[in-house]
MIVOKE-459757 format. One record per residue: residue number from 0; x, y, z of N, C-alpha, C, O in turn. Coordinates in steps of 0.05 Angstrom, whole numbers. Example, Ala and Ser with C-alpha at 12.3 -4.5 7.8 and 13.67 -1.06 7.14 Angstrom:
REM MIVOKE-459757
REC  resi     n_x     n_y     n_z    ca_x    ca_y    ca_z     c_x     c_y     c_z     o_x     o_y     o_z
REC     0     264    -114     156     246     -90     156     264     -66     156     285     -66     169
REC     1     257     -45     142     273     -21     143     258       1     157     268      23     161
REM end
This chain:
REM MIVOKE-459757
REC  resi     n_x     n_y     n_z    ca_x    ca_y    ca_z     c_x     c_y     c_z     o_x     o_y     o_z
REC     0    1080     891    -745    1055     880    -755    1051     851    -744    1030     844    -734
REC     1    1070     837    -747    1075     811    -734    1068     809    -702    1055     791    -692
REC     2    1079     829    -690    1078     831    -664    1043     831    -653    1033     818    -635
REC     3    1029     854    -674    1004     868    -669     982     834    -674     961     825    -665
REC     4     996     829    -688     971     793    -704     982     779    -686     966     761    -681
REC     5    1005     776    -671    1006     759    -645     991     763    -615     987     746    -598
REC     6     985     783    -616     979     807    -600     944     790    -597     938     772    -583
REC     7     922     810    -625     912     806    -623     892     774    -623     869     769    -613
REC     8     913     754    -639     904     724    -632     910     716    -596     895     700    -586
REC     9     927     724    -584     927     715    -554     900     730    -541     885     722    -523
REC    10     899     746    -551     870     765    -547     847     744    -543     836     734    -523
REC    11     844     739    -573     826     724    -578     822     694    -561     801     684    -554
REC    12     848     685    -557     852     660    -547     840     665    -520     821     653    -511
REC    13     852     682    -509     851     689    -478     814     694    -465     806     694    -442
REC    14     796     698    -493     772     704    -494     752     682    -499     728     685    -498
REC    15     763     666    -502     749     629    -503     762     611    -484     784     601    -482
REC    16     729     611    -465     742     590    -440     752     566    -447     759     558    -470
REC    17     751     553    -425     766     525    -433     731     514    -425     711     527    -417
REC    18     733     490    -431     702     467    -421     703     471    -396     686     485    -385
REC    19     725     459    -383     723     467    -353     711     491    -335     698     490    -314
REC    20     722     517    -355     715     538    -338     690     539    -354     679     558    -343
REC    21     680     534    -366     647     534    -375     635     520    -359     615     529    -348
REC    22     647     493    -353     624     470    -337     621     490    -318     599     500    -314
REC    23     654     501    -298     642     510    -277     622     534    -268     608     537    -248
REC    24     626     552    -296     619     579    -293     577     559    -292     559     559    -275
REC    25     579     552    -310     548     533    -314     545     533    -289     533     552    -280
REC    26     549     523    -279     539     504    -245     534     526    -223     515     527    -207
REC    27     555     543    -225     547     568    -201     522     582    -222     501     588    -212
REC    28     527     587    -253     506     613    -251     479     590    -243     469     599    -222
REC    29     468     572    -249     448     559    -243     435     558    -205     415     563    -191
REC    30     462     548    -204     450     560    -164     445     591    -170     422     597    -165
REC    31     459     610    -178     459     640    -169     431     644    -188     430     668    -189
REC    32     418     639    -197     399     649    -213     369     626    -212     347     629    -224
REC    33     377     605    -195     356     585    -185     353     575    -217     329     578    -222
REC    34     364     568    -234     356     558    -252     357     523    -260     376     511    -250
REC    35     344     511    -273     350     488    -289     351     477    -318     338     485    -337
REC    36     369     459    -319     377     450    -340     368     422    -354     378     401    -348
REC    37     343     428    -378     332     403    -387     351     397    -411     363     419    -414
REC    38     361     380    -429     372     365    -442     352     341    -463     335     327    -452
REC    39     357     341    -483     351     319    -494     377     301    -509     398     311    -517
REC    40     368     271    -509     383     257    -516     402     261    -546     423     249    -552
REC    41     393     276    -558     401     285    -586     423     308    -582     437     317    -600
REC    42     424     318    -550     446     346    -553     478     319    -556     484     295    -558
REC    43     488     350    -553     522     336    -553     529     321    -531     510     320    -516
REC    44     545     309    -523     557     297    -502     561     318    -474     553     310    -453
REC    45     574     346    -476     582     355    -464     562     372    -443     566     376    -419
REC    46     537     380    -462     512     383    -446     490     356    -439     471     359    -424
REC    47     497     332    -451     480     314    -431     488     304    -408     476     289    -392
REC    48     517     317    -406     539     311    -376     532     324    -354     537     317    -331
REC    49     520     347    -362     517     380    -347     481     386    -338     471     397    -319
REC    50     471     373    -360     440     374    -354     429     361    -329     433     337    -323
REC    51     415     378    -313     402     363    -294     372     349    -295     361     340    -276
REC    52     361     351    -325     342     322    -328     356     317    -358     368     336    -369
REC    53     355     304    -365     367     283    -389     342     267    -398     332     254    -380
REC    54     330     265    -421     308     252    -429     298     255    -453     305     270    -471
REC    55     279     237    -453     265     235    -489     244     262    -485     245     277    -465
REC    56     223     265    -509     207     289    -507     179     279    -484     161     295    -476
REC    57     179     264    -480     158     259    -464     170     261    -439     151     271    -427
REC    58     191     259    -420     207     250    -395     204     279    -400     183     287    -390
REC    59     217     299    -411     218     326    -411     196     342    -404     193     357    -385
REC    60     177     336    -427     153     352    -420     139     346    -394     122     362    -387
REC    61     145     318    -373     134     325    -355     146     338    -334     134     353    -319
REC    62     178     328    -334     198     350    -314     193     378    -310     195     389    -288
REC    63     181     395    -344     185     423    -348     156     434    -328     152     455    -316
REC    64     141     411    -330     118     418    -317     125     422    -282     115     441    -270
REC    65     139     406    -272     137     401    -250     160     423    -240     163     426    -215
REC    66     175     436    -256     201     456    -241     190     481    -226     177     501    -233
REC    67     200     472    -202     198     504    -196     216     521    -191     212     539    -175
REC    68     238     520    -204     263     543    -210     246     561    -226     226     558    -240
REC    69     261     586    -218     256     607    -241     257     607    -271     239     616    -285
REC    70     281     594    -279     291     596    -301     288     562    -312     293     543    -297
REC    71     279     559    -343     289     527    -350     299     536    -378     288     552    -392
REC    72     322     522    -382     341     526    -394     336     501    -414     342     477    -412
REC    73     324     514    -432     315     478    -460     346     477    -470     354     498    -479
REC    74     367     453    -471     379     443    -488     373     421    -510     383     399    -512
REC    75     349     435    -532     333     421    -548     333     440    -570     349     456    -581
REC    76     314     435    -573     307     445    -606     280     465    -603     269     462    -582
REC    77     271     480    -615     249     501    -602     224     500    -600     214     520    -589
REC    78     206     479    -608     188     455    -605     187     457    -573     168     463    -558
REC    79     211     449    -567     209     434    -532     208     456    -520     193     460    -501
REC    80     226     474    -530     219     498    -507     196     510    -503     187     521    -483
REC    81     183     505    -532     156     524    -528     130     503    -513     110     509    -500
REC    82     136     489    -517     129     456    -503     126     469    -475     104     477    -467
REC    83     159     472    -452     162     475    -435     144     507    -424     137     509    -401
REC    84     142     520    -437     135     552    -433     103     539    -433      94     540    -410
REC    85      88     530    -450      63     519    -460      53     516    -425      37     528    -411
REC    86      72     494    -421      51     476    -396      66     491    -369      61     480    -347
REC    87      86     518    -367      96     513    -339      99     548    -348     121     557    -341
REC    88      85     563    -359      82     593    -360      87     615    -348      88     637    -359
REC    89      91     609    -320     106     628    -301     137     632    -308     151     652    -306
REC    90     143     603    -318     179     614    -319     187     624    -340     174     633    -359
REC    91     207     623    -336     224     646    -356     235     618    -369     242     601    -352
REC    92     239     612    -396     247     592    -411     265     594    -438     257     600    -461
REC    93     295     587    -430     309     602    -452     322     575    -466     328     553    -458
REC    94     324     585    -487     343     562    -517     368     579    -523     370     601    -533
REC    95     393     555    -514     416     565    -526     415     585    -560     426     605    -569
REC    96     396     568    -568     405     581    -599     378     581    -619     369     560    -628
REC    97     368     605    -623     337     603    -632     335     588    -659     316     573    -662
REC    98     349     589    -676     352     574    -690     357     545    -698     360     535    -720
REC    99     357     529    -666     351     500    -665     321     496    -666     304     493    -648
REC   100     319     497    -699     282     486    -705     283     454    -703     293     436    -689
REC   101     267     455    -723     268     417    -728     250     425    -754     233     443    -756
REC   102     258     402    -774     246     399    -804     219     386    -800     201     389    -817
REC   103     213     371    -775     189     359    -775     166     376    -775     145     376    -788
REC   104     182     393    -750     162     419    -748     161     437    -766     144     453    -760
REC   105     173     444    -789     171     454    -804     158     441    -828     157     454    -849
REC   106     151     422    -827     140     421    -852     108     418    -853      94     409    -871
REC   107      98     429    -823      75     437    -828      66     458    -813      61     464    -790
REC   108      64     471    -843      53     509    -826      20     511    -821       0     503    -834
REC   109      25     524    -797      -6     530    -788     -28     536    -810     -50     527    -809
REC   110     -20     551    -827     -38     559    -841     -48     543    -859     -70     549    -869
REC   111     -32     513    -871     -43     504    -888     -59     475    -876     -76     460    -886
REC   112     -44     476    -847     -58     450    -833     -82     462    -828    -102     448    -830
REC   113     -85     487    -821    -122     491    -813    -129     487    -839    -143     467    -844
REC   114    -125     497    -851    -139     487    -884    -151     449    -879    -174     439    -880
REC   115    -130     440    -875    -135     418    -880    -151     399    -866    -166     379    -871
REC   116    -139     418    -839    -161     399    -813    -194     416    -827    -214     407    -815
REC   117    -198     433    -844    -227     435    -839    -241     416    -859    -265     409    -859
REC   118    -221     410    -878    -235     381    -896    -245     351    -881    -253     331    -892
REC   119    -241     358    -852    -256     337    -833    -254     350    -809    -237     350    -792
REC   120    -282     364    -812    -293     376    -786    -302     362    -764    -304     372    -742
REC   121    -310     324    -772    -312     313    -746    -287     296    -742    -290     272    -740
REC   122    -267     304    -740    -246     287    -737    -223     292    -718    -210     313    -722
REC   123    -216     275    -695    -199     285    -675    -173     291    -681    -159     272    -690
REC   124    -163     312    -679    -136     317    -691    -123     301    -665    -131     301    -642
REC   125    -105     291    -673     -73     283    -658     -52     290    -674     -46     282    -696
REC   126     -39     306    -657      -3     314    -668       7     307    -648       0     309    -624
REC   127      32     296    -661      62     293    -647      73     314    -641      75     333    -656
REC   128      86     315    -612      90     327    -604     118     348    -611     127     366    -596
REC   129     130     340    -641     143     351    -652     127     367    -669     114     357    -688
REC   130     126     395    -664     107     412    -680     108     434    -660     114     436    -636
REC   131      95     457    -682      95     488    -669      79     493    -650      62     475    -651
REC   132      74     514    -623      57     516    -614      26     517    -628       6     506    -619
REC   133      28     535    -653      14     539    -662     -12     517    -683     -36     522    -688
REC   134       7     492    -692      -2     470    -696     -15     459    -665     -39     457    -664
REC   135      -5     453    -648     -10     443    -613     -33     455    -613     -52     440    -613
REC   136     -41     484    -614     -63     502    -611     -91     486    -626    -113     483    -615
REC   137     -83     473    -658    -105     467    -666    -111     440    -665    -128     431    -679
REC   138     -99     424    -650    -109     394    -636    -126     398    -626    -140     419    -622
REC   139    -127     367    -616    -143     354    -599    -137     349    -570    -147     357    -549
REC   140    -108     326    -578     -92     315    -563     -67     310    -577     -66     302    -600
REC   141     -45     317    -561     -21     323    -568      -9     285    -551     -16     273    -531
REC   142      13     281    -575      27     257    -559      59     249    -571      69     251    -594
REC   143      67     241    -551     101     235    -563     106     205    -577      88     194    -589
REC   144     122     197    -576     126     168    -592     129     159    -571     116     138    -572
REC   145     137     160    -553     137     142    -527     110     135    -526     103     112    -528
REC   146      92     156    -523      62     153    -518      35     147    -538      12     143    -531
REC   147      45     148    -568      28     156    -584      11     133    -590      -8     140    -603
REC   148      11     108    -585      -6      85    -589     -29      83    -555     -46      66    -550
REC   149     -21     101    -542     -37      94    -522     -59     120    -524     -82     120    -518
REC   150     -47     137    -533     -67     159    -545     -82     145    -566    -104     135    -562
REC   151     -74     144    -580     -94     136    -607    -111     112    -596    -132     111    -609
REC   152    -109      99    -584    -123      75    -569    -147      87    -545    -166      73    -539
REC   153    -144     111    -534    -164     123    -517    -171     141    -534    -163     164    -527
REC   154    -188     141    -560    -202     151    -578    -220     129    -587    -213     107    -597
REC   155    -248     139    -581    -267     117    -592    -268     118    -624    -267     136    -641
REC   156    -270      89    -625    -262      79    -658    -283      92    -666    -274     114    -673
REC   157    -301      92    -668    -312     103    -684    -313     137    -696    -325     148    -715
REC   158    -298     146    -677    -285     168    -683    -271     171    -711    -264     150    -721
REC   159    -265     193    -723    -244     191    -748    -220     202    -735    -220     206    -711
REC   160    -200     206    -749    -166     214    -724    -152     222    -755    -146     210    -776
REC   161    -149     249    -744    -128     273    -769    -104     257    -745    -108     251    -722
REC   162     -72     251    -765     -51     247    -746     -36     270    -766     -35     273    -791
REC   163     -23     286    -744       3     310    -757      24     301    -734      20     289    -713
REC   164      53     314    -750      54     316    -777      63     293    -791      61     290    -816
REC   165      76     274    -771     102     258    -789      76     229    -795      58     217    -783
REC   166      89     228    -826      68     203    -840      83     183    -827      74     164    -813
REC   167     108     190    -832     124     157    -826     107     144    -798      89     127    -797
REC   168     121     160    -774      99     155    -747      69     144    -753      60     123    -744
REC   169      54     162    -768      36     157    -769      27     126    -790       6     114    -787
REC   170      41     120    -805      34      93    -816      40      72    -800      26      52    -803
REC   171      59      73    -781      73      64    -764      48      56    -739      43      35    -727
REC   172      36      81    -737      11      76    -720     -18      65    -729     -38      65    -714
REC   173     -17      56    -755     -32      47    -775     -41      21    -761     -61      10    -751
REC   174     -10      15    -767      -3     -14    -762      -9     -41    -731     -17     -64    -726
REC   175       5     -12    -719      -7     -13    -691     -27     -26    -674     -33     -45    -659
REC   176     -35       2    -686     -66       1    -675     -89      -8    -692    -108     -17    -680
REC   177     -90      -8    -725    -109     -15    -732    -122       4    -743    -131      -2    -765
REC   178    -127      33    -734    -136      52    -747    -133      62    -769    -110      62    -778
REC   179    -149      70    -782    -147      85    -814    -152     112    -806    -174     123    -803
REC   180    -119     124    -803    -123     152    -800    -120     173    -822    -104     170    -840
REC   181    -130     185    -821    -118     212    -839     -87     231    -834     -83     250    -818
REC   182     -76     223    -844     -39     231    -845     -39     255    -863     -53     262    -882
REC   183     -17     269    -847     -10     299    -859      15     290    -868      26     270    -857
REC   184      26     305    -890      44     291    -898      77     310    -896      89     323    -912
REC   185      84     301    -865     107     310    -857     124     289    -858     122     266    -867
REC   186     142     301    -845     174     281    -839     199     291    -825     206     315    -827
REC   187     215     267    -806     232     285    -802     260     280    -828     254     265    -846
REC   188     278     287    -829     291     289    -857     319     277    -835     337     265    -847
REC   189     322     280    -810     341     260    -797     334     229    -804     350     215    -815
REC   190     309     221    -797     304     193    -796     297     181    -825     300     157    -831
REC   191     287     202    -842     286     190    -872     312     186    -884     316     170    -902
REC   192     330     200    -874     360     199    -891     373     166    -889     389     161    -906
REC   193     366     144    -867     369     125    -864     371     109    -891     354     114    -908
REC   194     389      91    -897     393      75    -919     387      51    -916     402      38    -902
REC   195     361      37    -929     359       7    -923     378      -9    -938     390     -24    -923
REC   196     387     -12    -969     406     -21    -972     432     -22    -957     444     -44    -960
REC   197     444      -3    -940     465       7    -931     462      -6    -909     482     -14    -898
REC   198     435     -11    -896     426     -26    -867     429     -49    -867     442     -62    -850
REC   199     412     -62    -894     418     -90    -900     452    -107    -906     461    -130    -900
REC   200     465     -84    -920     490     -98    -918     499     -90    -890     496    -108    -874
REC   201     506     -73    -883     519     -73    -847     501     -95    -827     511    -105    -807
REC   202     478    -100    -835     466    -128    -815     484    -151    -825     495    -167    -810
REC   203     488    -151    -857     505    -181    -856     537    -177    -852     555    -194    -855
REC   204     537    -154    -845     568    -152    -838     577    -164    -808     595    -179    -799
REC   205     548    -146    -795     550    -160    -764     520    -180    -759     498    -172    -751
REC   206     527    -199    -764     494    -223    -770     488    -221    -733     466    -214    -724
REC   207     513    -227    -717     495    -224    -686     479    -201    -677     460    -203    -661
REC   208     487    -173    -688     468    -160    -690     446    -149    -685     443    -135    -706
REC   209     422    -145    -668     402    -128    -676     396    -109    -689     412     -91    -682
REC   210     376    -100    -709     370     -76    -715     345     -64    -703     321     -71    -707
REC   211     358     -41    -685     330     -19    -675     326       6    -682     343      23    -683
REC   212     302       7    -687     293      43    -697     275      55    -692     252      46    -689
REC   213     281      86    -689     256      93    -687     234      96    -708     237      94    -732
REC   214     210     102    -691     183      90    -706     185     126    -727     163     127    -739
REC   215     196     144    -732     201     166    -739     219     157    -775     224     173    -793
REC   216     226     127    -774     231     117    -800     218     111    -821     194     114    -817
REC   217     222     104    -841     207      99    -864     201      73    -864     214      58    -849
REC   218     188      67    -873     168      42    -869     189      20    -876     191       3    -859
REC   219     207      18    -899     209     -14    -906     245      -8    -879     261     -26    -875
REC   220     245      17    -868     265       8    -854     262      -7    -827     278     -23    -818
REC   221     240       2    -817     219      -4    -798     212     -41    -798     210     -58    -780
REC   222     209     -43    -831     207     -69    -837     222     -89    -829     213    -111    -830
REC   223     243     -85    -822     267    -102    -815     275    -102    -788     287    -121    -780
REC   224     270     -80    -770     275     -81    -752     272    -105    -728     252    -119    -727
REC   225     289    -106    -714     285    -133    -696     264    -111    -673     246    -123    -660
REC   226     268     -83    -670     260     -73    -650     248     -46    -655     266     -31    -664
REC   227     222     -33    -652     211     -16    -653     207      11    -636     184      14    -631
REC   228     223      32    -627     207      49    -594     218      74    -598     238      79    -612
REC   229     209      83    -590     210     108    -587     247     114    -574     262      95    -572
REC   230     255     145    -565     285     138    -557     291     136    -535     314     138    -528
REC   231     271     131    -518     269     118    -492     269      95    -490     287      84    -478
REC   232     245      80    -501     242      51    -504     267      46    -527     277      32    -509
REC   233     283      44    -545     301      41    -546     326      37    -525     341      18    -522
REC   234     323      59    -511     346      56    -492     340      39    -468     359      31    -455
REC   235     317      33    -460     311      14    -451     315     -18    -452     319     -33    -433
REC   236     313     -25    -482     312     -44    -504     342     -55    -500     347     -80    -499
REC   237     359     -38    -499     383     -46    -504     400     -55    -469     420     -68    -464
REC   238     384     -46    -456     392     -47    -426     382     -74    -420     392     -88    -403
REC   239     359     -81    -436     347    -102    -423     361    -138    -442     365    -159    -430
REC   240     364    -131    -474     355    -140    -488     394    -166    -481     415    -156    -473
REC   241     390    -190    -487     422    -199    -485     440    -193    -505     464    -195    -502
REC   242     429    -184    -528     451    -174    -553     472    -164    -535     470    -157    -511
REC   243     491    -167    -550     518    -149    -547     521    -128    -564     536    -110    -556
REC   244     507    -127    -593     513    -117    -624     491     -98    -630     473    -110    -642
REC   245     486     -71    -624     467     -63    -637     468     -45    -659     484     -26    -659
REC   246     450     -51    -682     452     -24    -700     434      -6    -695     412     -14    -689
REC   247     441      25    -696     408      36    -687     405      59    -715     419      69    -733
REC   248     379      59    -702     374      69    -727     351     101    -711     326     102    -710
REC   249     371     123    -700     357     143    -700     374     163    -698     393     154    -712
REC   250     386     199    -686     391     207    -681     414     197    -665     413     180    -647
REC   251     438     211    -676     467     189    -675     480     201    -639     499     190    -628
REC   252     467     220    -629     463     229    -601     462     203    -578     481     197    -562
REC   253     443     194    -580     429     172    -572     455     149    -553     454     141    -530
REC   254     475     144    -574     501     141    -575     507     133    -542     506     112    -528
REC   255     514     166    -539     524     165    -520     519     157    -493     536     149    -478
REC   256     487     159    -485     476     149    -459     474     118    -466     468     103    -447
REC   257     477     108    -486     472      80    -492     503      71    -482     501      51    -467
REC   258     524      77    -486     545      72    -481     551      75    -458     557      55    -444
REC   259     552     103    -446     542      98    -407     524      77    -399     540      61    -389
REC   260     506      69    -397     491      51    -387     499      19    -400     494      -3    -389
REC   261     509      22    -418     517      -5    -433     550      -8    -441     559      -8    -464
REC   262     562     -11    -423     593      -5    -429     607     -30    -441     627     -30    -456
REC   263     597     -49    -432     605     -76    -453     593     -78    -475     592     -99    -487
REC   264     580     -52    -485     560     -71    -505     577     -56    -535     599     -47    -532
REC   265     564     -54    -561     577     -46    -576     540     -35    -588     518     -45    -592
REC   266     558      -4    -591     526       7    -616     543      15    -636     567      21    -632
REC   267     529      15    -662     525      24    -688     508      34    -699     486      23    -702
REC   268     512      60    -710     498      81    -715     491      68    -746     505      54    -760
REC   269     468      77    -748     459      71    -772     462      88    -802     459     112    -807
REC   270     470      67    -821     483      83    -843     457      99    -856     434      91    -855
REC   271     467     125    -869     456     147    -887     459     146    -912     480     136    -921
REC   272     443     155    -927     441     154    -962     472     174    -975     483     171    -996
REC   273     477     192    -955     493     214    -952     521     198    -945     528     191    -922
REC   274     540     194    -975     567     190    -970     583     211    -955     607     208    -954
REC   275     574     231    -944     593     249    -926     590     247    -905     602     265    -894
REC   276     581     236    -893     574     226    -864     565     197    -852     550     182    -866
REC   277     572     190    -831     571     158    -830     542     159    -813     531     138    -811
REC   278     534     175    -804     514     169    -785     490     196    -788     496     218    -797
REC   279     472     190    -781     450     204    -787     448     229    -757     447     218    -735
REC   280     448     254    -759     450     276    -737     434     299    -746     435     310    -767
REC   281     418     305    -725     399     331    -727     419     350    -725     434     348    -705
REC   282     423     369    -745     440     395    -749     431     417    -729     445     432    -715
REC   283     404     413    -731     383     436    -706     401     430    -685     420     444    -678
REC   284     392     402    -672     399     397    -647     433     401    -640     441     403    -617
REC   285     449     401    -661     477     409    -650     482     440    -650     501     447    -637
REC   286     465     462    -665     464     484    -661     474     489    -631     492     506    -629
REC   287     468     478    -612     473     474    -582     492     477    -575     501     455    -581
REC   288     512     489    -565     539     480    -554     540     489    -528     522     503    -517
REC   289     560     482    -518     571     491    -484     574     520    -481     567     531    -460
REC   290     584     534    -501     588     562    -501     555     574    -504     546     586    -485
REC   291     544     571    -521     524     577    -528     505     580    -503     495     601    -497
REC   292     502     556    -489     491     542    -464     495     559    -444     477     572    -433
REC   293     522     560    -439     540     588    -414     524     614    -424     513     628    -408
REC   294     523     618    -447     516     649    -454     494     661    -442     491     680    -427
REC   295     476     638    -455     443     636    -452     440     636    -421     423     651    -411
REC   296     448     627    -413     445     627    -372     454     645    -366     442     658    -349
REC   297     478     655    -374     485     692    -365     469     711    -368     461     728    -351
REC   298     463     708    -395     448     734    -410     414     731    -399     400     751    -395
REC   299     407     705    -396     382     691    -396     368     703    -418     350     719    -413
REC   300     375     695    -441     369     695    -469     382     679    -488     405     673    -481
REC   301     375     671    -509     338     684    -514     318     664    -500     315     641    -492
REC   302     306     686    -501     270     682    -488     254     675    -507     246     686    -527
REC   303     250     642    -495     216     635    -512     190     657    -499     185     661    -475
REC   304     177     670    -526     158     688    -512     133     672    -529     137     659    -550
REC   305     116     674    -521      88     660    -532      58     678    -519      55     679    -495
REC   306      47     686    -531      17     700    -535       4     680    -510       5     655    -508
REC   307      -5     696    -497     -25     687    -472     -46     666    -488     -49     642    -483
REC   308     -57     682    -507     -80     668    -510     -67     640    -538     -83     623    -546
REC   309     -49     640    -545     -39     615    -553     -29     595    -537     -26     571    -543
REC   310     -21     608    -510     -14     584    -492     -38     569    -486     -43     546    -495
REC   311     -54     585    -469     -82     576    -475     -97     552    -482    -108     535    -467
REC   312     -94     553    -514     -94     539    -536     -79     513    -536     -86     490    -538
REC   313     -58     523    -534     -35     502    -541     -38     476    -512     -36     451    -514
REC   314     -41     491    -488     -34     476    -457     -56     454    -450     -54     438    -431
REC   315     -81     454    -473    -108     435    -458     -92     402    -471     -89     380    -461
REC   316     -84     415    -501     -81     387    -521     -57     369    -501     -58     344    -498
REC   317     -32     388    -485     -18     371    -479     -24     361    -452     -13     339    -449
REC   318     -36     368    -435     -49     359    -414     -65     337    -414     -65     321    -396
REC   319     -75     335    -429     -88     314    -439     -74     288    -449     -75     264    -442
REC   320     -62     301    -464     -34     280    -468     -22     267    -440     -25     243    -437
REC   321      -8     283    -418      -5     273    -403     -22     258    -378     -15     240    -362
REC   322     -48     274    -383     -74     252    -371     -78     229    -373     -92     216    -357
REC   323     -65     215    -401     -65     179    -404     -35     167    -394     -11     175    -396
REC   324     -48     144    -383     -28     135    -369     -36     103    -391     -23      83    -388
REM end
């Protein structure tokens, strides 16, 4: 019996590659199958090593547009893939793991936002670009946080402006710009988990310090911030900025390309309300792994599939989006 449970654990063992033989198996099936590999800053370490574009949701959505491999391989959350399928329809577009949603996008269902958009029939919808196709479908103009003040700024004021889903963003763009928009009242539940007490003492722990966040925070955390951007302009911020000391305050991912590009510098993830964890992390976005990743490029599944006539729908709002410069 002993023999047979030795037996079958070397089995088992013998049946889980190593990283290595994943990286490599990754790299040939991608030549053998013409495929590519998008990434966002929120995956693990091991797939933002392996991805051949690496980027925030805006850098992505225009890469996905421009591929002409067969295959694009979203290492994101299912938002982006359907994002990527939306604006570049010929390919074939697969997600390690269908169940990397996002809470943002979930917390507003199509059916109750048409409800809502029809309580202002003259009013330009704008959603963030975290959201379902099927929300994308009933915009206007679709925009990311990198981009969303330059959208809302090429809307004539006198216009009214529905913003979905996330309020936080959207008060955030209040402020901004000046506008009195109409806010749906989403969120993402990564960036609300942030602790301002918990922030305020870790700033006087390290007083040299900066604190940066994204605009995806709650307002009085926002309040304090030395630095505001999206997770591009963040990573920018810190490349440019002379601190040595940063605290950040978004998706604890982020981390890692900040530390490649900044190797003298020191980051600090920003504390959570949540004593079980030191740092705030999208659960979606680690759904992701290397194995998972290998699978999905073998199998080339699963398949984002999306209704002709919802792409349709969904492809004018983000085009548009990418029409402002």
């Amino acid at each position: 019996m002993a023999q047979e449970l030795q037996t079958t654990s070397n089995l088992v063992h013998t049946q889980v590659p190593s990283r290595e033989k994943l990286i490599a198996d990754i790299k040939r099936l991608k030549k053998e199958k013409n495929a590519v590999i998008l990434a966002h800053y929120y995956q693990e370490e091991a797939i933002q090593s392996i991805a051949d574009y690496l980027g925030d949701s805006l850098y992505l959505a225009k890469k996905a547009a421009e591929i002409d491999a067969e295959i694009i391989v979203f290492a994101g959350v299912h938002f982006m893939a359907e994002t990527a399928k939306i604006i570049n329809p010929s390919k074939k577009v697969v997600l390690p793991d269908l169940k990397a949603g996002c809470s943002l996008a979930d917390s507003c269902p199509p059916n109750d936002f048409a409800q809502f958009k029809k309580q202002y029939p003259e009013a330009i919808v704008v959603t963030y670009i975290n959201c379902s196709a099927e929300i994308k479908a009933l915009s206007d103009v679709v925009c990311t946080s990198s981009n969303a003040i330059k959208v809302i700024e090429s809307i004539p004021e006198d216009r009214q402006i529905i913003f979905a889903p996330d309020k936080n963003l959207g008060r955030y763009l209040i402020k901004q710009t000046g506008r009195d928009m109409i806010l749906w009242d989403g969120a993402c539940i990564v960036h609300e988990a942030f602790s301002f007490e918990k922030i305020v003492k870790l700033a006087k722990e390290y007083p040299q310090a900066k604190f940066i966040a994204h605009p995806e925070s709650e307002s009085q955390v926002l309040d304090i911030a030395h630095y505001i951007g999206s997770t591009s302009g963040l990573l920018d911020f810190v490349q440019k900025d002379e601190t040595n000391t940063f605290i950040v305050a978004t998706e604890a991912g982020i981390l890692h390309e900040m530390k490649k590009r900044c190797p003298g510098k020191i980051f600090i993830p920003a504390p959570v309300d949540d004593d079980t964890c030191a740092c705030s992390e999208c659960a979606f976005m680690k759904l992701n792994t290397l194995d998972k990743l290998h699978r999905c490029l073998l199998n080339e599944s699963p398949e984002i599939i999306l209704d002709e006539a919802l792409i349709e729908s969904a492809r004018l709002p983000i085009e548009r989006m990418l029409a402002i410069h």
